[in-house]
Structure formats: structure tokens, C-alpha cells
C-alpha positions as a printed Julia matrix, in Angstrom:
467×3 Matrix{Float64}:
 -125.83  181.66  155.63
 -128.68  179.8   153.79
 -128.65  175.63  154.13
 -127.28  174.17  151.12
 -129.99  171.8   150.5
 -132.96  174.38  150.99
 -130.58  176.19  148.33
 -131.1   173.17  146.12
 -135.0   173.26  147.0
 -135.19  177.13  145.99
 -133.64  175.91  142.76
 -134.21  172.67  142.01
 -134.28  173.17  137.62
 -130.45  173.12  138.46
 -130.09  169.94  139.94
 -130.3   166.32  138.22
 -133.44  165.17  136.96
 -135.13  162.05  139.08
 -134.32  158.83  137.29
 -137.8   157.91  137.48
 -137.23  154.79  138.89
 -139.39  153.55  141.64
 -138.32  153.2   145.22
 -138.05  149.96  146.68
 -137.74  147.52  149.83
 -133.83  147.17  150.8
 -132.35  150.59  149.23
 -129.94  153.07  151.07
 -131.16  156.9   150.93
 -129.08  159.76  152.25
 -126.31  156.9   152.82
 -128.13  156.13  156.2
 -131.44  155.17  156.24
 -132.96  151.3   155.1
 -136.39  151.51  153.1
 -138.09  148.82  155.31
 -141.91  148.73  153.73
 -144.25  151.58  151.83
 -146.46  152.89  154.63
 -148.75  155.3   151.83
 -149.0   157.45  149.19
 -151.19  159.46  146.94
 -150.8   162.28  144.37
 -148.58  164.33  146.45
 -145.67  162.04  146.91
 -145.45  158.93  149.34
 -144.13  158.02  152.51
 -142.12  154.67  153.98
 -140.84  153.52  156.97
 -136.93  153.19  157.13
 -134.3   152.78  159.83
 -131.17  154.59  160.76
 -128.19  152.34  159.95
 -126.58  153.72  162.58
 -128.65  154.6   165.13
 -131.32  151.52  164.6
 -133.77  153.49  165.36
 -137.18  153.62  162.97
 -138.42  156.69  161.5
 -140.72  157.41  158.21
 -139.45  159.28  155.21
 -141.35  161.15  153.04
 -140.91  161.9   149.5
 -142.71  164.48  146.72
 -143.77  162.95  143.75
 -141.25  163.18  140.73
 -143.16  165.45  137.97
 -142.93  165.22  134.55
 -141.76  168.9   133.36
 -139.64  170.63  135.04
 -141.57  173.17  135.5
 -144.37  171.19  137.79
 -141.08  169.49  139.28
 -140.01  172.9   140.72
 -143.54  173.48  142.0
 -143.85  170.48  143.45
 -140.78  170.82  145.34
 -141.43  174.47  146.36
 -144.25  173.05  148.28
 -142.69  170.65  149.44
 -140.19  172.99  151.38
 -142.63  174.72  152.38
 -144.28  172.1   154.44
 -141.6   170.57  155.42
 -140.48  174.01  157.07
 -143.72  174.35  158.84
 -143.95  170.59  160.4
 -139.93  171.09  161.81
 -140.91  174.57  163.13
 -144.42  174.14  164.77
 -142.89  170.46  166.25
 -141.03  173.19  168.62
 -144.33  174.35  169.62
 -146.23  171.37  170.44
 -145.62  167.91  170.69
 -148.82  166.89  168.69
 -147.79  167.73  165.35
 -146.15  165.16  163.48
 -142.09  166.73  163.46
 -139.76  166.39  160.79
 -135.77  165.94  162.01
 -133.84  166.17  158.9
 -133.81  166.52  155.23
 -132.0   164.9   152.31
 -131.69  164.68  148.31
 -131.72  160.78  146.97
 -131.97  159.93  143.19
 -132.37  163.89  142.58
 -135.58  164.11  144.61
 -135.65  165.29  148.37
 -137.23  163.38  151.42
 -137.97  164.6   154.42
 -136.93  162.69  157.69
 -140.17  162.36  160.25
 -140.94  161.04  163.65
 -142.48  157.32  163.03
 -145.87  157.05  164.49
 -146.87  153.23  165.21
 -151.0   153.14  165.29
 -153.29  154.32  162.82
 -155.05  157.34  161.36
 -158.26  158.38  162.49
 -159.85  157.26  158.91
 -158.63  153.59  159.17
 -160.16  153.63  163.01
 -163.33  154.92  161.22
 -163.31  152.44  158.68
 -162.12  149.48  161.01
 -164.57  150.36  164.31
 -167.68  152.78  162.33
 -167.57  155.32  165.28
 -165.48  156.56  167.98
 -166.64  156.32  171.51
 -167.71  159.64  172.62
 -165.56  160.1   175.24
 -162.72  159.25  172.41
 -163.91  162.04  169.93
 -163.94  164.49  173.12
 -160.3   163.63  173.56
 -159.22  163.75  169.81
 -160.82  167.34  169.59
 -158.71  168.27  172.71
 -155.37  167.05  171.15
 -156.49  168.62  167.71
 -158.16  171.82  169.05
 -154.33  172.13  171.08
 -152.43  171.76  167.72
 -154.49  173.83  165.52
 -154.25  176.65  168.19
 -150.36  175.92  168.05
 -150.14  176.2   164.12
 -153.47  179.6   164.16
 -150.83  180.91  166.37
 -147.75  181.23  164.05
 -149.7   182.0   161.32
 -150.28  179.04  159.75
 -153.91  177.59  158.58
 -153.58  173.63  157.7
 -156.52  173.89  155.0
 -156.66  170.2   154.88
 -158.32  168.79  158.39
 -159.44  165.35  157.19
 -158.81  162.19  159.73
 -156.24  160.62  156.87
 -154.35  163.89  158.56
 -154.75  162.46  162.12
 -152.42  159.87  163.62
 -153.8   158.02  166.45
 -150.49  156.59  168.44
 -150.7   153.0   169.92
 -150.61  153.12  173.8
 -147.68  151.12  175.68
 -148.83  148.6   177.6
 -147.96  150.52  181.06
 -148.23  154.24  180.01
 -150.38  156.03  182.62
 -151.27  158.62  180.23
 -152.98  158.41  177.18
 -151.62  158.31  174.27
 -152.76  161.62  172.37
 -153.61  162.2   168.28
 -150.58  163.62  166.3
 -151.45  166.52  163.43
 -149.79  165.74  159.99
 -149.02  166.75  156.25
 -149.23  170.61  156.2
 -148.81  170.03  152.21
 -151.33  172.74  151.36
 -151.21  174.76  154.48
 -151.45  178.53  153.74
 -149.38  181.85  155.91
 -151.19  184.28  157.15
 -148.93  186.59  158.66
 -147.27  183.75  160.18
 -143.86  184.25  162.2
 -141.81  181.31  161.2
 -138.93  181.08  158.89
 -140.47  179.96  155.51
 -139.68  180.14  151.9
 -143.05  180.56  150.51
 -143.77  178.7   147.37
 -145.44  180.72  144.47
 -149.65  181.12  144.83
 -152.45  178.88  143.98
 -154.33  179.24  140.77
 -156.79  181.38  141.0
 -160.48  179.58  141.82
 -158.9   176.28  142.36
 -160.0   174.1   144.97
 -157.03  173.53  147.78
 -158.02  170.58  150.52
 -160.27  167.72  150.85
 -163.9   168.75  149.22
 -166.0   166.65  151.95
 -164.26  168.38  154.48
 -164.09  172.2   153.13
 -165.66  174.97  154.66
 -167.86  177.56  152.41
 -165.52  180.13  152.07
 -162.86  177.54  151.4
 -165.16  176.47  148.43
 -166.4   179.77  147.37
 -162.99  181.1   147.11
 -163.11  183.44  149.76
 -161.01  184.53  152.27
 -159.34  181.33  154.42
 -157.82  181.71  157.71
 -158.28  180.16  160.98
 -162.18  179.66  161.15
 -161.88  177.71  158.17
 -159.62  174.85  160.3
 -162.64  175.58  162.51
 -165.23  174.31  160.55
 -162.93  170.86  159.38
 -163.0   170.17  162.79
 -166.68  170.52  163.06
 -166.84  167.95  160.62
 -164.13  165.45  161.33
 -166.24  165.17  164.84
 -169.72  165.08  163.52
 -168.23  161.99  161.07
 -165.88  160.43  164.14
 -169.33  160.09  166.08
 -172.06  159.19  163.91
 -170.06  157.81  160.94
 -171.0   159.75  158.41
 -170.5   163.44  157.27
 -172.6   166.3   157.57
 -173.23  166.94  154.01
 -173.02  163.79  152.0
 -175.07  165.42  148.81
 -176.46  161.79  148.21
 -179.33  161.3   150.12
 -179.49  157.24  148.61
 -175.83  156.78  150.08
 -175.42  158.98  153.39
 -176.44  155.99  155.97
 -172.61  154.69  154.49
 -169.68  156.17  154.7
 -169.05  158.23  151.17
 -165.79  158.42  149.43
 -164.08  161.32  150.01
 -164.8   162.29  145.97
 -167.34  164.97  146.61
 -169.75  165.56  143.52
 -171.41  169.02  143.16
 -174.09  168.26  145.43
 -171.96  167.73  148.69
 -170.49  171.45  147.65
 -173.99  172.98  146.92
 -175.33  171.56  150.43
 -172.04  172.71  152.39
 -172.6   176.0   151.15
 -176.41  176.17  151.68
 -178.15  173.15  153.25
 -177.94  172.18  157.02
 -176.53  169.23  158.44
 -178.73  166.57  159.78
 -178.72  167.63  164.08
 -176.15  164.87  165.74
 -179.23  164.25  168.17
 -181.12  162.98  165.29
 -178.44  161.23  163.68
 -177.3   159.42  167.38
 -180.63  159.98  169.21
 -178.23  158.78  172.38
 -176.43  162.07  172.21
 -177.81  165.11  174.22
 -179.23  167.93  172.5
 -177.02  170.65  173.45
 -174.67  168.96  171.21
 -177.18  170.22  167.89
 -176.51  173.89  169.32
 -172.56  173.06  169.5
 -172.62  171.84  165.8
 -174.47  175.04  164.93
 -171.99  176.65  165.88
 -169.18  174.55  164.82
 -170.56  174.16  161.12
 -172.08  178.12  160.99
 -171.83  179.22  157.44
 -170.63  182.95  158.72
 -166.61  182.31  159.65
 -167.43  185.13  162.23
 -170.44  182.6   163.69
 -168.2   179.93  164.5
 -166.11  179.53  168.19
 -163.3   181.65  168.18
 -160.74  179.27  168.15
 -160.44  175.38  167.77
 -159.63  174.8   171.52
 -162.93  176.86  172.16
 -164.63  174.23  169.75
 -163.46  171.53  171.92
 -164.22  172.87  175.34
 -167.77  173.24  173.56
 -168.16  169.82  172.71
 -167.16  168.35  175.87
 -168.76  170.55  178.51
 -172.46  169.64  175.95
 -171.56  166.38  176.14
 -171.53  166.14  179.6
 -175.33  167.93  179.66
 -178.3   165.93  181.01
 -179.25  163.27  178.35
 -183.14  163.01  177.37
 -185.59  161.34  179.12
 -186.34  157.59  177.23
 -189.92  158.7   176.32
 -188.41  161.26  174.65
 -185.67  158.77  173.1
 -188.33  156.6   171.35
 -189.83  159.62  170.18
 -186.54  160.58  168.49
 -185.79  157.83  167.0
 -189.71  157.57  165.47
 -189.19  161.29  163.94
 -185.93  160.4   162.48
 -187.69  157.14  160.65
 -190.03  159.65  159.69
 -187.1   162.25  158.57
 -185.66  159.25  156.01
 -183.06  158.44  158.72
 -183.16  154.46  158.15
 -181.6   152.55  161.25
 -180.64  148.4   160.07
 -180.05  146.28  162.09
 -176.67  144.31  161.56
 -175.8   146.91  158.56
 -172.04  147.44  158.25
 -169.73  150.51  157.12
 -167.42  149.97  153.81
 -164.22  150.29  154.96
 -160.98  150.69  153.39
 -159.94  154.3   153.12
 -156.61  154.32  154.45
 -154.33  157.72  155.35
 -151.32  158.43  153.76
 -149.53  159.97  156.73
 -147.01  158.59  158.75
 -148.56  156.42  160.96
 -147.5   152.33  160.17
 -150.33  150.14  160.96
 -148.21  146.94  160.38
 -147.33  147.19  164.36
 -150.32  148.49  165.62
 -151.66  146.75  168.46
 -154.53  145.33  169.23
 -176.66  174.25  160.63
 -178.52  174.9   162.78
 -180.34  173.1   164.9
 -183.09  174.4   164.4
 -183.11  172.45  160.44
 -184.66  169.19  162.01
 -185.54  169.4   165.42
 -185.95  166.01  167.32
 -188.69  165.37  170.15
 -188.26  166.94  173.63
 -189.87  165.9   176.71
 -191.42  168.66  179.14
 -188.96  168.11  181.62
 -186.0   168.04  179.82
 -183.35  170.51  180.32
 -182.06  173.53  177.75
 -178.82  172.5   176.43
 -176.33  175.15  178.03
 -176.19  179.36  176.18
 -172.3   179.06  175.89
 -172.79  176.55  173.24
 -175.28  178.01  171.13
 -174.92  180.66  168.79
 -174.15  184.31  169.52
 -177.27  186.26  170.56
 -176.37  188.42  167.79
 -176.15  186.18  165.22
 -178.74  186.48  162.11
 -180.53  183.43  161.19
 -178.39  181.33  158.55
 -179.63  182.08  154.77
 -182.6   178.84  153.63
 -181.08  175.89  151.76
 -180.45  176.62  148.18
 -180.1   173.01  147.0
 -182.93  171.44  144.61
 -185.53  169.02  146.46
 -184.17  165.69  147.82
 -186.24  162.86  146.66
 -188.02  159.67  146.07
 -186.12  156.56  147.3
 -183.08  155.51  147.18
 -182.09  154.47  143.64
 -181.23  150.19  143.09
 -178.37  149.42  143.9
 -178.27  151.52  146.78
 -175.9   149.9   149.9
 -177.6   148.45  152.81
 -177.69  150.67  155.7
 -178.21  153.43  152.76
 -180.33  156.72  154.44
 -183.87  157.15  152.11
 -184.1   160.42  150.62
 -184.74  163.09  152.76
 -188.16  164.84  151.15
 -190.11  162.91  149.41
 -190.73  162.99  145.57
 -194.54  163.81  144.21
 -195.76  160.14  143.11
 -193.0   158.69  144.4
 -192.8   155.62  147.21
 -193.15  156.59  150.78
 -190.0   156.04  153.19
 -189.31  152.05  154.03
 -189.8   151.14  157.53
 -187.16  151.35  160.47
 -185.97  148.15  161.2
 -183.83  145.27  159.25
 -183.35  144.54  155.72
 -186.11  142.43  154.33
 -188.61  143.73  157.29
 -192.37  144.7   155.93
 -192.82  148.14  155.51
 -194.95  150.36  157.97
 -197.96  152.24  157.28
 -197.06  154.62  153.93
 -196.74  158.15  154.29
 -198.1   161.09  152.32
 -196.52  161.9   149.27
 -194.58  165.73  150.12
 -196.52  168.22  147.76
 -194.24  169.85  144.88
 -194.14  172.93  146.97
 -192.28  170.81  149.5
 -189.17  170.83  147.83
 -187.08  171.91  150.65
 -186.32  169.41  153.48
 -189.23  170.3   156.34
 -188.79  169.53  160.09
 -190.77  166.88  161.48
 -193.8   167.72  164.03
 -192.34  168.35  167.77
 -193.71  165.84  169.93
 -196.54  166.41  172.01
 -197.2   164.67  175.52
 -200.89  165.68  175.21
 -201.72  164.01  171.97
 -200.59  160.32  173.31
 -203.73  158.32  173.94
């Protein structure tokens, strides 16, 4: 026998229109749960914290956004069922996705009832600390690479990997174990064959864009096919920007040493689909290199490239993290090539924060492409970063960048702690120096002649040419 209220969902032209009404602080829903405080929102719908009158217990309800027709109203809510279904269902699978417990109608619009998680996503730790510790990211990929493997395994591809979508719980003061990242808001997640229970809601218009642009993988962008690999790839990205503090593709060379809005323009989509990423050991010349042939793999524009699944993706990372770092020679050498590259590094230079998530975290009790794109230096005695990490033998080369040239400088107005253009302009400046703001510029470079208008690969370093 269906549940009465899904049967309300399936048909929701028949019930009351929402009053339009906002909610607010103090009011009763369902008859048992106390709106305490908004926790976030955005176009979707919004979520707050409440407590059980009952119970006294504190959990976060979630609502859809009240449309204006009736016909986006039942779309809207048809989606909303949908995920909703998904998060109840995979919560029986693993404990790291965010569960929902109950479901209810209030004012003519439903809300879903959801486990309370007190901490913070992973973009308000980005925007609060610039980086996570390494060590940190190679945990968050294990708790993420676990739930995504949960969710690939019932069919079900989130589309919409961002770290808004990851809740980082507070530890207890006295928990021996660590407190590990939830997975939330499955609000455009897409079946594939999946075995669960769900009502699927009708199909997305053809050619648009479902998910979080900055975060998309080709495919996901081109309109192609979008399964599991494609979770794959958002992973590959969340890490690159949970380490360095920045994403892979910004498409704006004059703002990519800050962190970008997550309003992608045309050229982050034209370098996702064919430019590669700046290698992590360039953009943290601390990090070992084996890590550039793990994001080659991670970010390969070929679905069938990538690791097979996202726990394989964070096995990866953390057995290339724990290669044999560089030798400090070849360090300073590094860092020299990726002045010379246009990757600025100032001193005392801060990252913008303020992008919050709108999952269910509440931070009001929150405690305290290839590697091969941009090589850095290597020293003679440095070690190979491990084969397992690398790309397949039989993989074919990715395809050449297909974005117009990168350069001159970075416009005015351009943020300190902005990255200079990566190519430089015919005519134009040469790159400012590495050091801090204000500093006097090094020795010019040549200008990059027009046929230069791809990025080029600095000159390997050479023991034999020091004097």
C-alpha cells in the first residue's frame, strides 16, 4: 500500500497551494518540531534547525522552495521526493551520508526530517583555514570515496560533488575516533539502473547544465553520458581545491591565486573540457610528484581514463602522498619555474572567504591533465612517483588545449595574491616578481612570440648548467 504523503508528493496540483508566507523563528511544523534558527538556503529550497517537542532532541528540516505555477511547483516537489528517497535509503548503507528520518506536509509544502550535523561544510573550512592539512584531505577522500562507492553501488550518481555538499562533524572532546565527513543533498542525483525504491521525477531538459559548473566533469558539460566516473572526476577536484586552495580550472588566469566564486564563465568550461590543470607539485611545490600522475588520472578527460571507482581514487592519493618528497635543491628549483610559469607566491596574501554550504551542518555550535602540461624540476636522485598511480599504459595521450592564449598581466583591480597570466601576451609586461606586494620586480622576461599561444612547459632543470 503506497504512503499517503508520497501519494500527496506524486500529486501535489491536488493539494493546497503554499501560503507563501515565509518561515520563521518559534513556529510548530508537523505539530512537533520548533524552528530554532535558519541554518541555509539557496534556489532549491532551505534548511533550519528545529527540535522535537517531544523528544528534545535537535534535528534539521529541510524544505523545497514554494514555486510560482503550479506546474514548476509539481516539479519541484517531484525532485524533491526523489532525493529525499535516495538520502533515507542509502543512510541504510552507510553511515556517511547525511539520513533523512521522516517526512511531513506544513503550510502545503513538504519538509523532510534529517540527522543534525553540528560542524561545518568543507567550503566554510576552505574559506575560514585556505587549505586542508594533507593528511586531512587524505581522510576526507576516504570518507567520500566510501560514500560515493555506497551510492555508485545502488545506482545512484550524486552529479553535484562540491564541498557546500560535505559536512565536516565536530569531534567530542573524548572520542577516540575521528570524526568522519558526512555526504549530503542528492537534489540532482541521477539512477542508473539503481536498485532502490524511487519514484523518479520526470527528465531534465535536454542540454541543460545539472550540478555545480566549477566542479563538472566534461561529459557532464558536453552533455554526454553521466554515470559514476563523472562523481570521479568532482572528487578529483574537490581535493586538488581542499589542498592548494584553488581549483583546477579557474578560466581567469588574473584571479586563480584566489579562491573564484563558484559562477563559472565560459572560460572555466572551455579549459575543463580542453586545457590541463596546473600539476599540484607546482601549485604546492611541498607535495611529492607522484601526486601530478594521481591528478592525471583523477582529472583524465576520457571517463574510461580515470580510477575505477572513487575509493580507488582515494587509495591513490594516499599511498602518492606517502612517496618520497623531493630533494630541497630540487624544491627551490620548483618554486623558481613556477614564478617563471605566472604562479605568483605573496607573502601575507589572504583567501576571500565567505561561501557558506547550504546543507545541514549548523555552524552556530561548532567548536573551536596530465602531468606532463607543466612539469616542475627534478633532481637526479629523486625517485619515480609509483606506476599504480599513473595512467593506464594504454591510455592515448589527452587531445592539446583548445582554449585561446592566456595573456598579458593581470588586469587592475586584480586581488592580491591574484596568479599572473599564464602565457604571456606579444608587447605585453613580463610576469612580476615572486615575493610580497610592493617588492621590485626581477629581471623581465621575453615577451612569448604570437605562435606561443598555448601555455608551454617551463625548461626541466639541469644540475649541469649551475655554475
Amino acid at each position: 500500500m503506497p504512503d499517503p504523503l508520497l501519494a500527496t508528493f506524486a500529486a501535489p496540483s491536488d493539494a493546497p497551494e503554499p501560503d507563501g508566507h515565509p518561515l520563521g523563528a518559534g513556529e510548530l511544523v508537523g505539530g512537533r518540531y520548533r524552528l530554532e534558527r535558519r541554518l541555509g538556503g539557496g534556489g532549491m529550497g532551505e534548511v533550519w534547525r528545529a527540535r522535537h517537542e517531544d523528544l528534545g532532541t535537535a534535528v534539521a528540516l529541510k524544505f523545497p522552495r514554494g514555486s510560482a505555477t503550479a506546474a514548476e511547483r509539481d516539479a519541484l516537489f517531484e525532485r524533491f521526493r526523489f532525493e529525499v528517497q535516495i538520502s533515507a535509503q542509502l543512510a541504510t548503507r552507510t553511515g556517511l551520508v547525511v539520513a533523512v528520518r521522516d517526512l511531513g506536509l506544513h503550510r502545503a509544502l513538504p519538509f523532510a526530517v534529517m540527522d543534525l550535523v553540528v560542524g561545518r561544510s568543507v567550503a566554510d573550512a576552505l574559506a575560514e583555514d585556505g587549505v586542508l592539512a594533507p593528511a586531512d584531505v587524505a581522510d576526507l577522500l576516504d570518507d567520500l570515496g566510501e560514500a560515493l562507492d555506497a551510492a555508485h553501488g545502488a545506482g545512484i550518481v550524486h552529479r553535484d560533488l562540491k564541498p557546500a555538499n560535505v559536512l565536516l562533524p565536530r569531534a567530542e572532546p573524548g572520542d577516540a575516533a575521528r570524526a568522519r565527513a558526512r555526504l549530503t543533498d542528492f537534489g540532482v542525483a541521477k539512477a542508473v539502473g539503481s536498485r532502490l525504491a524511487l519514484d523518479r521525477p520526470r527528465d531534465t531538459a535536454a542540454g541543460a547544465l545539472v550540478g555545480s559548473p566549477a566542479y563538472m566533469s566534461p561529459e557532464q558539460i558536453l552533455g554526454g553520458d553521466v554515470g559514476p566516473a563523472s562523481d570521479v572526476w568532482s572528487l578529483g577536484a574537490l581535493a586538488y581545491e581542499a589542498r592548494t586552495g584553488r581549483l583546477p580550472f579557474d578560466g581567469a588566469p588574473e584571479r586563480s591565486g584566489a579562491r573564484p566564486s563558484e559562477g563559472a564563465g565560459a572560460a572555466m568550461l572551455v579549459a575543463i573540457c580542453g586545457a590541463p590543470p596546473l600539476p599540484l607539485s607546482v601549485a604546492r611545490p611541498e607535495l611529492p610528484r607522484a601526486l601530478d600522475a594521481w591528478l592525471g588520472r583523477a582529472l583524465h578527460k576520457r571517463a574510461a581514463e580515470r580510477f575505477a571507482s572513487a575509493g580507488e581514487l582515494a587509495r591513490a592519493f594516499r599511498g602518492a602522498l606517502a612517496a618520497p618528497r623531493r630533494s630541497r635543491r630540487a624544491l627551490g628549483a620548483a618554486l623558481v619555474l613556477g614564478a617563471l610559469a605566472g604562479t605568483a607566491v605573496v607573502v601575507g596574501a589572504s583567501l576571500p572567504s565567505g561561501r557558506a554550504g547550504a546543507g545541514t551542518a549548523d555552524p552556530g555550535e561548532q567548536g573551536s591533465a596530465p602531468a606532463s602540461s607543466a612539469p616542475a624540476a627534478s633532481a637526479p636522485d629523486e625517485p619515480r612517483p609509483p606506476a599504480s598511480v599513473g595512467p593506464p599504459a594504454s591510455a592515448a595521450p589527452a587531445p592539446p588545449p583548445s582554449t585561446p592564449a592566456l595573456g598579458g598581466r593581470a588586469a587592475p583591480g586584480t586581488p592580491v595574491g591574484a596568479r599572473p597570466a599564464l602565457a604571456a601576451t606579444p608587447g605585453a609586461p613580463s610576469t612580476p616578481a615572486v615575493g610580497t606586494a610592493g617588492s621590485p620586480p626581477a629581471p623581465s622576461a621575453p615577451a612569448a612570440s604570437p605562435a606561443s599561444a598555448a601555455i608551454q612547459p617551463p625548461k626541466p632543470y639541469d644540475p649541469s648548467e649551475e655554475q
